[in-house]
PANU-745652 format. One record per residue: residue in three letters; z, x, y of N, C-alpha, C in turn. Coordinates in steps of 0.2 Angstrom, whole numbers, plus 5000, padded with zeros to 4 digits. Layout:
BEGIN
ALAZXYZXYZXY ...
//
This chain:
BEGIN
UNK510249664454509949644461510149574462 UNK510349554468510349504468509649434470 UNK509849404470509249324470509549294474 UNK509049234474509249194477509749124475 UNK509749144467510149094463511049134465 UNK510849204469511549224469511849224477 UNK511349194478511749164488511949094488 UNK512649084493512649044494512448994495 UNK512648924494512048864496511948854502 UNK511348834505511048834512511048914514 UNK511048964512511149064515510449084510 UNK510149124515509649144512509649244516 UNK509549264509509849354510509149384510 UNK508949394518508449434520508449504518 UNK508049534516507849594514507349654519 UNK507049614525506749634529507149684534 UNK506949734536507149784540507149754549 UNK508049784553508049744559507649744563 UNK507049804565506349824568505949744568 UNK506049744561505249684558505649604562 UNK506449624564506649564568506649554575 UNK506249594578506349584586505549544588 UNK505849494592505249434595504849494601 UNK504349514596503849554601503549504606 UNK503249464605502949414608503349394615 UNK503949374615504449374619504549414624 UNK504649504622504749554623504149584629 UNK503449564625502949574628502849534635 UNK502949464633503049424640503349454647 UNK503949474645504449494649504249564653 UNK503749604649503749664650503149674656 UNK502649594656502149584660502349554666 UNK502649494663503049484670503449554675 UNK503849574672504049634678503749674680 UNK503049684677502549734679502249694686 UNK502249634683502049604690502249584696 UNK503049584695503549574701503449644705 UNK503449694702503549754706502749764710 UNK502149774707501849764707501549714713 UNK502049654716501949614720502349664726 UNK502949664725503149694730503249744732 UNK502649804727502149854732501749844736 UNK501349794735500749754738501149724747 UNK501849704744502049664751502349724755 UNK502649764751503149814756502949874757 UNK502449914752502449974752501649974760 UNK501349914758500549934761500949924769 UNK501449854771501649874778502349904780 UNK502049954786502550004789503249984789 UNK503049904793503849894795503949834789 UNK503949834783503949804780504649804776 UNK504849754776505649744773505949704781 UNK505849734788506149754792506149674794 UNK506749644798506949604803506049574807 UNK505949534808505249534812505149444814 UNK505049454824505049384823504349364829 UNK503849324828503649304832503549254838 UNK503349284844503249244848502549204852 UNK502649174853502049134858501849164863 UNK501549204865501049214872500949144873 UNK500849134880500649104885500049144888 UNK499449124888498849144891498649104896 UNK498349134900497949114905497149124903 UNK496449074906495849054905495549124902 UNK495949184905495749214905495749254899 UNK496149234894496449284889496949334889 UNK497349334897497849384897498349354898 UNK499049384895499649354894499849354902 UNK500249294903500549304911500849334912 UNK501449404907501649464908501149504910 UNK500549524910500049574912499849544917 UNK500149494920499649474928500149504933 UNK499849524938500249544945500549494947 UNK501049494952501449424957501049434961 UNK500749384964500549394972500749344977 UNK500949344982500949294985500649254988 UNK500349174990500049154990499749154998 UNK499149144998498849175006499049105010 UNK499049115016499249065019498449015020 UNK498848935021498048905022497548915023 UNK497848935031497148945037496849005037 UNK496949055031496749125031496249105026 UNK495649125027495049115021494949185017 UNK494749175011494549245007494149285010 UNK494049335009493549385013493049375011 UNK492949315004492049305004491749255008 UNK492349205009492149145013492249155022 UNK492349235024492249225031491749215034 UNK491549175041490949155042490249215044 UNK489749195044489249255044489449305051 UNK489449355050489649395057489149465059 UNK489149445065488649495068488849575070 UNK488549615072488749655074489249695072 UNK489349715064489749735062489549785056 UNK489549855056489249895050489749895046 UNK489649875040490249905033489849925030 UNK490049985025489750015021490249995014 UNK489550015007489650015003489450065000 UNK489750104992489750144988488750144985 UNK488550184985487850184983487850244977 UNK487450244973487350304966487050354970 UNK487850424967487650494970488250494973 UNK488550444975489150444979489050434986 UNK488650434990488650394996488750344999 UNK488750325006488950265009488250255012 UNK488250195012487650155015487750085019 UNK487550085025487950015030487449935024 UNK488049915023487949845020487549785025 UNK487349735025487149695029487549675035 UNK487349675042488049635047488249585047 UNK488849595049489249505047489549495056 UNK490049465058490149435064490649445065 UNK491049465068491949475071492149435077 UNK492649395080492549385085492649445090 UNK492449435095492249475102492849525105 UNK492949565106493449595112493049615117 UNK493449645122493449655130492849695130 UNK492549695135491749695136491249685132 UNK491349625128490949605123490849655118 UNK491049685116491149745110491649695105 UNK491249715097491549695091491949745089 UNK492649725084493049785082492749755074 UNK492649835069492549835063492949815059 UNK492949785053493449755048493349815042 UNK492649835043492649875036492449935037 UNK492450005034492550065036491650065038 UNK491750125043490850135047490750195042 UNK490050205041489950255036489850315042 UNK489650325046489550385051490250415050 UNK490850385052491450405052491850415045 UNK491550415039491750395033491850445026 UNK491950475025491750525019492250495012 UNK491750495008491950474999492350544995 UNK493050564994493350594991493450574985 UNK493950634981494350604974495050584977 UNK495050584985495750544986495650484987 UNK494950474990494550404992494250414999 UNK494150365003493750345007494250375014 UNK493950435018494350495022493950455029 UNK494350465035493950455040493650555043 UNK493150535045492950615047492550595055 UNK492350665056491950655064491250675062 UNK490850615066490150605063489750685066 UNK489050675062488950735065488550725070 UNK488550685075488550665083489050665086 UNK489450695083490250715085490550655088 UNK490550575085490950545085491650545081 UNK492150525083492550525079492850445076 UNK493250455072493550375072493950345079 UNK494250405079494550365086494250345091 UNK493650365093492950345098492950275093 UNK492750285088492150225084492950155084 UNK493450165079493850115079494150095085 UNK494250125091494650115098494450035097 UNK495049995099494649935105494749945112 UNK494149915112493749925121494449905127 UNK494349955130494949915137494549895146 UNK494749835149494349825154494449865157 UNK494049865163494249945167494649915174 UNK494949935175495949905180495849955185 UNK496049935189496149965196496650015194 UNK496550095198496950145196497650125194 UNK498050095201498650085201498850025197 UNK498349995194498849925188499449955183 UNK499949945184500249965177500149945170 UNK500050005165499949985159500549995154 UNK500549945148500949975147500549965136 UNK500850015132500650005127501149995124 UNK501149955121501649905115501349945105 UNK501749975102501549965097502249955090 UNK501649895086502349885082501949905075 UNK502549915072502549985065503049935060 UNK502849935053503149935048502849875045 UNK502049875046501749815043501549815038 UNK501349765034500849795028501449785022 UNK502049795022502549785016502649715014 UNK503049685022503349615020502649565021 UNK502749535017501949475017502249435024 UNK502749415023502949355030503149405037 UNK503349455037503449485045502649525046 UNK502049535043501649555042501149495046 UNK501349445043500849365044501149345053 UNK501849335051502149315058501849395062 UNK501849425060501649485069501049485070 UNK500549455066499749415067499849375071 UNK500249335069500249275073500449255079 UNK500849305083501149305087501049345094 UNK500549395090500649465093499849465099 UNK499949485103499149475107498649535104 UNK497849545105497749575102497849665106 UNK498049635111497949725115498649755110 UNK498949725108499549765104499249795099 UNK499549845099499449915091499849875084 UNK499549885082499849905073499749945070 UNK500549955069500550015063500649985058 UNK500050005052500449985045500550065041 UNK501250035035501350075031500750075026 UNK500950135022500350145016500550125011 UNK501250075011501450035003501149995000 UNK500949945006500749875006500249844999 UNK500449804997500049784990499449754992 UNK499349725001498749704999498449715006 UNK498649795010498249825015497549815017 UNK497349815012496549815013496249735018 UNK496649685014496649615017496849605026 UNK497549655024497749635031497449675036 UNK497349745035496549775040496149725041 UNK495849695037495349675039495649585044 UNK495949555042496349495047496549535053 UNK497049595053497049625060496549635064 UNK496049695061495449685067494949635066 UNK494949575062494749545067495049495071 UNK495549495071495949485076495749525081 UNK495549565083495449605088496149685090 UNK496649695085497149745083496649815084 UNK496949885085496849935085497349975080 UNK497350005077497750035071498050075070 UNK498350105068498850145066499150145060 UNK499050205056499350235049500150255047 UNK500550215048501150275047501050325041 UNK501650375045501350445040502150455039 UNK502550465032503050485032503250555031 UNK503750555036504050625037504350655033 UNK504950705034505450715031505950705037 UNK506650675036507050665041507850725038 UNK508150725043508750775042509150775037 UNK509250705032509650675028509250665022 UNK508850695021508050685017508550745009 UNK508650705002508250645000508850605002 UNK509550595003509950535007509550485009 UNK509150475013508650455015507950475014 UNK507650425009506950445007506450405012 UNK506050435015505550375020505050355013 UNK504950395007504450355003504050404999 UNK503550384996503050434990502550454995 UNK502250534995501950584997502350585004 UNK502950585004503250615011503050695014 UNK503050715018502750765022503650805022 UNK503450875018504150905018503950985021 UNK504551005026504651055028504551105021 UNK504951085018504951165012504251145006 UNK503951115008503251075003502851155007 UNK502051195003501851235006501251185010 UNK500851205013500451205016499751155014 UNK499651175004499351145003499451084998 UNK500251084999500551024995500450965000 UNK500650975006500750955011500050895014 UNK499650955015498850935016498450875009 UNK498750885004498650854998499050784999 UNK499750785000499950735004499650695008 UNK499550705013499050695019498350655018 UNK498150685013497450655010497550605006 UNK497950585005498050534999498550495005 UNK498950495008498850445013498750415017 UNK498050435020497550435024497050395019 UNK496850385015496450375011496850295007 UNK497250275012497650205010497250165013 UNK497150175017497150145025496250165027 UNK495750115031495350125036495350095040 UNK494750105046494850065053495450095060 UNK495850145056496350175062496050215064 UNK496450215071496150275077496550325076 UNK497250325072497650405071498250395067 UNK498950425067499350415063499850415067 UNK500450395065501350385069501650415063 UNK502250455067502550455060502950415059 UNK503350395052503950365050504450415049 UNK504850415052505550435052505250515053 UNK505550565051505350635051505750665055 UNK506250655058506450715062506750785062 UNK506850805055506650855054505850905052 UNK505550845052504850895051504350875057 UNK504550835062504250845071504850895073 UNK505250915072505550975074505151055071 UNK504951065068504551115064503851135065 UNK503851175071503251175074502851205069 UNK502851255062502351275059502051205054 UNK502651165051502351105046501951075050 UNK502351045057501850995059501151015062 UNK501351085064500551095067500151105063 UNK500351115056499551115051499651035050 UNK500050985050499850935049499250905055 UNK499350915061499050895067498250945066 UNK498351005066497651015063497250985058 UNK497450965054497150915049496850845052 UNK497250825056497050755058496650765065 UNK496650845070496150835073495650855070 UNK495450885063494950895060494550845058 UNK495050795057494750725057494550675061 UNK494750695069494350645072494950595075 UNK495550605073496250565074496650585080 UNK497050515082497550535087498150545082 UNK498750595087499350575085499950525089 UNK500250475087500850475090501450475089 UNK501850495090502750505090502850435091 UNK503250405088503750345089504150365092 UNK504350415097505150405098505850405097 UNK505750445091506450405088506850465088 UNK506650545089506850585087506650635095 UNK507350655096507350675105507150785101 UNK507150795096507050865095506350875092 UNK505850785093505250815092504850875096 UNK504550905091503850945097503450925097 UNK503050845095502650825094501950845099 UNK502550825106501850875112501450935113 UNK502150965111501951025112501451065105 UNK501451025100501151065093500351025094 UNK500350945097499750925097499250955102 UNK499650995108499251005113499051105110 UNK499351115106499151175101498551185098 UNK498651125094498151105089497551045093 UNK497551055098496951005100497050915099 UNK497450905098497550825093497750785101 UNK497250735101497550665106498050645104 UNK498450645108499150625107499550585113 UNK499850525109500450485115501050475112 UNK501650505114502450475111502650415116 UNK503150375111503350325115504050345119 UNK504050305127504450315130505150275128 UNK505150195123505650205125505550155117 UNK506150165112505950135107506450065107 UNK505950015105506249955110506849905105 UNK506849905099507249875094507749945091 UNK507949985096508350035091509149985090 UNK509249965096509949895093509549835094 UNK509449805087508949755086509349695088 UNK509549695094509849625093509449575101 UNK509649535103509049495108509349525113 UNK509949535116509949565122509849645122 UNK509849675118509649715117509049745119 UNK508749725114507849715116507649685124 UNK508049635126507849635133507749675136 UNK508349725138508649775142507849825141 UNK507749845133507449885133506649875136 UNK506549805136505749805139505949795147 UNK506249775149506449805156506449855160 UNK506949905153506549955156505850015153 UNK505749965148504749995148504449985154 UNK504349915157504249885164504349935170 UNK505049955169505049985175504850065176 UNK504850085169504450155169503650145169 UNK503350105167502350095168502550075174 UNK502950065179502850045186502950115190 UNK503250175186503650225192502950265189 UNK502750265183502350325179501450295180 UNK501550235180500950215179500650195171 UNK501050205167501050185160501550205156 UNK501750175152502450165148501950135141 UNK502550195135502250155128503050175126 UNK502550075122503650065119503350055111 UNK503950055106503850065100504350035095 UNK503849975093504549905090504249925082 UNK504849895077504849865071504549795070 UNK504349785065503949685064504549665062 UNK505049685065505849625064505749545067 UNK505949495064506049455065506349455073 UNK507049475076507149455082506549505085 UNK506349565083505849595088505149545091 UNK504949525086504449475087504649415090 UNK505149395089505249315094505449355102 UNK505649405104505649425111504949455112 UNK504649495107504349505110503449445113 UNK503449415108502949335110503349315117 UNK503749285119503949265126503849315132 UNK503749385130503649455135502949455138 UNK502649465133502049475133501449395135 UNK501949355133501549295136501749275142 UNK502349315148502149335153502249385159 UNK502049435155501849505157501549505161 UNK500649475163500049495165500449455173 UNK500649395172501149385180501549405183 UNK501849475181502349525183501849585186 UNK501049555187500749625188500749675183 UNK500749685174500449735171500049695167 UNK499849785163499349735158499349785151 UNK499349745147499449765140498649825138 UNK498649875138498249905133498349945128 UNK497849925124497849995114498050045115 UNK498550105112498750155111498250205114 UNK497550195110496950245110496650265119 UNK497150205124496750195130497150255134 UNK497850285131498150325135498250395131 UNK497950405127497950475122497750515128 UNK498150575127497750645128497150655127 UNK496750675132496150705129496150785128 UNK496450795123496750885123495850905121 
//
């Protein structure tokens, strides 16, 4: 056997087994640390979904309110002179109703409008007599004193010697553009109609600035026209091949845009004012409610007369549509001859857009009409009494 007298100088001949030579200690460290790496980065990746994944944050911008300025609406800003509808001054004479538990309307306290013709007020907020609470919303109906809204919303007209010529002026397409909407306020006398559209973001506000202005109202109601969808007039359009009660569903929802009008106009439509079954269930529904109709004009194959006086519905179509070539002389020609048919007929009604040129001709017309011997009256003053 050998010794150590039999190794090398400085060599020492181990006899231990290679097992008894591995640094466990060492081994062990190592085997704790990687339990703990992995171990870490279950914790960071398995516990989140998008974990491993690309991710980067950003800064919201908040407002007082705690909502990002992505979730706010755009609105436009009101013009100076127009105050909030909480800051109108106290006004007399006027019912508005509000929602009461059970679902009913209840007249809120009076407030004050300024005056129209015979000292009669025009409402800004919906009358509750005229008013019924749907799932569509707020419907105009006929009281059960058998007023209607058209009786209740009309503005008053003087009483004119038989032979005065009248003539009624209505302009349409309000309610969309914030500025042809502001300017046809502004310009417009109040015996003029307004039709507003049922798109408008902030309809409720401009109802109430028009009548109290002293306006009389009107809802466009979109048709269906010959080129339909080519030409979409808009959402719940009124369609010939729609059944009866899609249609009437239509109709309810938007009617229920709008308060304070005496009736509807349609927009566009001339294929479904040609269609004597759609339109006359549409025209029964709206004498069921107490509403006028009127034809814009714009379509020489309506039946609009002939289906209203069917259906019972007050009705007036326009004689002569005054902006169909929107250009300034144009327009003149045309209220010339509105003029001269309220002279031959005794009453002429014309039927403009809130265009820019329409409104700069029409403010020089109308501010002086009444020295040509006629006089501007509301739609509601020349309706059929079917």
């Amino acid at each position: 056997m050998a010794n150590d007298l039999d190794a090398p100088l400085g060599l020492t001949h181990s006899k231990r087994p290679f097992w008894m030579r591995i640094p466990f200690g060492i081994v062990g460290l190592a085997m704790v640390g990687l339990v703990g790496a992995v171990l870490g980065v279950w914790l960071v990746f398995m516990r989140d979904p998008t974990g491993g994944e690309p991710q980067a944050v950003v800064k919201l911008d908040r407002s007082k309110t705690g909502l990002a300025k992505t979730d706010v609406a755009v609105a436009e800003p009101r013009a100076a002179a127009e105050p909030e509808a909480t800051d109108r001054p106290a006004q007399q004479g006027l019912v508005e109703v509000q929602p009461v538990p059970g679902g009913g309307l209840e007249p809120a306290p009076p407030h004050r409008v300024p005056e129209t013709a015979e000292g009669r007020q025009l409402s800004t907020q919906p009358i509750a007599r005229v008013s019924e609470k749907t799932h569509w919303g707020l419907l105009p109906r006929i009281a059960s004193d058998g007023a209607r809204p058209l009786d209740v919303y009309a503005r008053p007209t003087p009483r004119l010697p038989q032979s005065t010529p009248r003539i009624v002026l209505v302009v349409g397409g309000l309610g969309i553009s914030q500025t042809s909407t502001q300017e046809a306020l502004r310009v417009l006398a109040p015996d003029v109609t307004l039709a507003f559209a049922p798109y408008g973001a902030s309809l409720e506000r401009w109802v109430q600035k028009a009548r109290g202005d002293g306006h009389e109202l009107l809802l466009q109601i979109p048709m269906e026209p010959f080129d339909y969808p080519d030409n979409d007039p808009g959402p719940q359009t009124l369609l010939t091949s729609a059944t009866p009660e899609v249609n009437a569903d239509r109709l309810m929802t938007l009617l229920a845009k709008l308060t304070n009008y005496v009736g509807v106009v349609n927009y566009m439509g001339a294929r479904y004012t040609s269609d004597p079954t759609a339109l006359g269930a549409t025209l029964k529904e709206l004498t069921g409610r107490g509403l006028m109709y009127v034809d814009d004009g714009s379509s020489s194959r309506s039946l609009g007369e002939a289906a209203a006086r069917a259906a019972a519905t007050p009705f007036a179509r326009a004689d002569v549509v005054i902006d169909e070539v929107p250009r300034d002389e144009a327009i003149r020609q045309r209220l010339t001859q509105l003029e001269q048919i309220a002279r031959t007929k005794g009453v002429a009604v014309g039927f403009a857009s809130a265009l820019p040129v329409s409104l700069r001709n029409l403010e020089g017309w109308i501010a002086n009409l009444q020295s040509r011997g006629l006089v501007l009256v509301p739609v509601s003053a020349v309706a059929s009494r079917s």
